[in-house]
C-alpha positions as CSV (number, residue, x, y, z in Angstrom):
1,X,-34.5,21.9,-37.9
2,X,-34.7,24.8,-36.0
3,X,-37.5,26.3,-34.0
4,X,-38.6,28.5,-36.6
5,X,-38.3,26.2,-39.3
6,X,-40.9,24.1,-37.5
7,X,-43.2,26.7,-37.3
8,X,-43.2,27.5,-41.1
9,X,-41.7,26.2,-43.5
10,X,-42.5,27.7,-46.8
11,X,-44.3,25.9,-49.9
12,X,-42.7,27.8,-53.3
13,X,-45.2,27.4,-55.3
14,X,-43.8,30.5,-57.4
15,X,-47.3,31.7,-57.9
16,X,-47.6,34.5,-54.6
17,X,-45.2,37.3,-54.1
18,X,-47.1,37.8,-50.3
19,X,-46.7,35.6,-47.6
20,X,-49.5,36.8,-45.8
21,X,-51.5,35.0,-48.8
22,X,-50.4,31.7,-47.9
23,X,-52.7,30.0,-45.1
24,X,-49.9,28.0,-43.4
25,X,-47.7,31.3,-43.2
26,X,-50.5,33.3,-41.6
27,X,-50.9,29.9,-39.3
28,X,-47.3,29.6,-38.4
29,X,-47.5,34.2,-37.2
30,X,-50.7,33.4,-35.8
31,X,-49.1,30.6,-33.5
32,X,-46.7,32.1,-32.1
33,X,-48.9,34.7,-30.2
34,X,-46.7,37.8,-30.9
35,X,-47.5,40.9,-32.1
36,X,-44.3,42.3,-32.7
37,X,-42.7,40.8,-35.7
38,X,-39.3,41.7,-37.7
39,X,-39.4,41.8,-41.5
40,X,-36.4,41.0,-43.7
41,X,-36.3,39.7,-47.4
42,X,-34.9,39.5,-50.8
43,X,-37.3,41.5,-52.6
44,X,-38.1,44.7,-50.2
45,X,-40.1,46.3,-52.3
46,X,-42.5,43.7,-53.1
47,X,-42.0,40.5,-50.8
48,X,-41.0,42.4,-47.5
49,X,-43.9,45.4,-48.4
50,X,-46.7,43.6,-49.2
51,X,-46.5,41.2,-46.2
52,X,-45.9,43.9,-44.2
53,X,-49.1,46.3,-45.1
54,X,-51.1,43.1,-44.5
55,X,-49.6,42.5,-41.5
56,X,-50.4,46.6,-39.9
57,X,-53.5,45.8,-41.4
58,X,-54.5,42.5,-39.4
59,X,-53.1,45.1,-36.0
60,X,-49.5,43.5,-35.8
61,X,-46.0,45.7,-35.2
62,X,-43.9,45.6,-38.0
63,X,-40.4,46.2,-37.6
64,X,-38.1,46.3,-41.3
65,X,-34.7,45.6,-40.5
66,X,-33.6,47.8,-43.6
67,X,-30.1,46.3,-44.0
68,X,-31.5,42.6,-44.0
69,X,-33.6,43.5,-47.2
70,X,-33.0,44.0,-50.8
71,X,-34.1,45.6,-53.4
72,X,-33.8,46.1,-57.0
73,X,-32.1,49.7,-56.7
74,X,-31.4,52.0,-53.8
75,X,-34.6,54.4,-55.3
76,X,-36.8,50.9,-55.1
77,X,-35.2,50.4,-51.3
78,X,-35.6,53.7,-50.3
79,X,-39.4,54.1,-51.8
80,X,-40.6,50.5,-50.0
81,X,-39.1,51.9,-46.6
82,X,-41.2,54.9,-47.4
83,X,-44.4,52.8,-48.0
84,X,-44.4,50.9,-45.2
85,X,-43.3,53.5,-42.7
86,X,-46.7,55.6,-44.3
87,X,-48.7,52.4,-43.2
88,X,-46.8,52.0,-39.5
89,X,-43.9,50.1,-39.9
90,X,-40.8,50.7,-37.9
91,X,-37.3,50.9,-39.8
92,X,-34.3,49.9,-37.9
93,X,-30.9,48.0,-38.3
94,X,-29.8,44.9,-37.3
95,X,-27.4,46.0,-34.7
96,X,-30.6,47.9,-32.4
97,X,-33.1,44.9,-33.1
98,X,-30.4,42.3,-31.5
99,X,-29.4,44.9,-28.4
100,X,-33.2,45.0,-28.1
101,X,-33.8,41.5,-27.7
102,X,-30.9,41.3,-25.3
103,X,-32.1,44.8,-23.4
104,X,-29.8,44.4,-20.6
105,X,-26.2,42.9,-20.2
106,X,-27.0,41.1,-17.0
107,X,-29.6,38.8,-19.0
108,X,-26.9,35.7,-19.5
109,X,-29.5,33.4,-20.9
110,X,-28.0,34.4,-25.1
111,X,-25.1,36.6,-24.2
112,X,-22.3,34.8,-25.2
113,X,-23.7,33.8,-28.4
114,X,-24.9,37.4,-29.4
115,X,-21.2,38.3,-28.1
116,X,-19.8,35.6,-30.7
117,X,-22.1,36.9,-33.3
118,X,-21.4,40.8,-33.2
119,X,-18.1,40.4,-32.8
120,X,-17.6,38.6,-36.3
121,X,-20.3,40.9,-37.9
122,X,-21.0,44.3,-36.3
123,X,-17.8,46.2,-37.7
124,X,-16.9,48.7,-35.3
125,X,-19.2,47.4,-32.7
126,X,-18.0,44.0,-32.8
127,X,-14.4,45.3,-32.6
128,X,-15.5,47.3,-29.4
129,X,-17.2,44.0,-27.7
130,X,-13.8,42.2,-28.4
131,X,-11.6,44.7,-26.9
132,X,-14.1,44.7,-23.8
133,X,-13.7,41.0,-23.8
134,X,-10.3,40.9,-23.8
135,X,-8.9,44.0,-22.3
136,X,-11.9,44.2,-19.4
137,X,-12.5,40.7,-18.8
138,X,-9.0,39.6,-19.7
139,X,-10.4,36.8,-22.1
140,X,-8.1,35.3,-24.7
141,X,-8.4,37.0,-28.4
142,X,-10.8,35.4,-30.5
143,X,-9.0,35.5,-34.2
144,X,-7.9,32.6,-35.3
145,X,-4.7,34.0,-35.3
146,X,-4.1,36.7,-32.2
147,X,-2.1,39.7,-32.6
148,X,0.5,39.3,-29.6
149,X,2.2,42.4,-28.8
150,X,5.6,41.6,-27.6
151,X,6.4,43.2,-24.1
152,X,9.0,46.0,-24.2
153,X,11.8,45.0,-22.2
154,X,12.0,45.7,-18.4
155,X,8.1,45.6,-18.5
């Protein structure tokens, strides 16, 4: 169980679309004594939205990671992005909310791991942290396979 998980761990009762309804959510936010929160969900336009205005409401910073949400059409995405920003929520990407946590490259206490992460999933990113690693810092490749190139001869 992870750290989070032991905070909250939600009770489906299928009857709530809002999390913020459900004491032992509002508990678990309360807890942690944050203000600044990320949002992400299945449903953006109803189970990201509504927690959210709640949340702006009861003075907390809302931050929608946009690409971690879904909705039922890219006019229902669009349109819950649009509410929420009206009501002071923040829009970003994953990719700025993890460089955010991490702030500066000297801080080596989750480095390696966000390395690990970005370079599997960040695309072009990811591909620029794994040349760094290896061509910089002279690391070995991390694909399960690495592309050797043979040296010419004479070099």
């Amino acid at each position: 169980m992870n750290q989070y998980q032991k905070l909250y761990t939600p009770q489906d009762t299928g009857s709530s679309m809002n999390s913020w309804d459900d004491p032992a959510f509002r508990k678990a936010i309360e807890a942690t004594g944050r203000k600044n929160l990320l949002m992400t969900g299945l449903w953006t336009e109803v189970c990201v939205t509504w927690p959210t205005i709640e949340l702006l409401g009861a003075g907390y910073n809302v931050y929608v990671v946009e690409d971690c949400c879904g909705a039922t059409s890219p006019a229902a995405q669009e349109a819950a992005l649009s509410r929420m920003v009206q009501a002071g929520a923040v829009r970003l990407t994953t990719l700025p909310a993890l460089l955010e946590w991490q702030r500066d490259w000297a801080r080596r206490e989750h480095y390696n791991n966000l390395m690990a992460l970005l370079k599997q999933h960040a695309g072009a990113y990811g591909v620029g942290v794994e040349y760094a690693y290896t061509m910089v810092h002279h690391a070995p490749q991390s694909a399960a396979k690495p592309q050797i190139v043979p040296k010419k001869p004479g070099h």
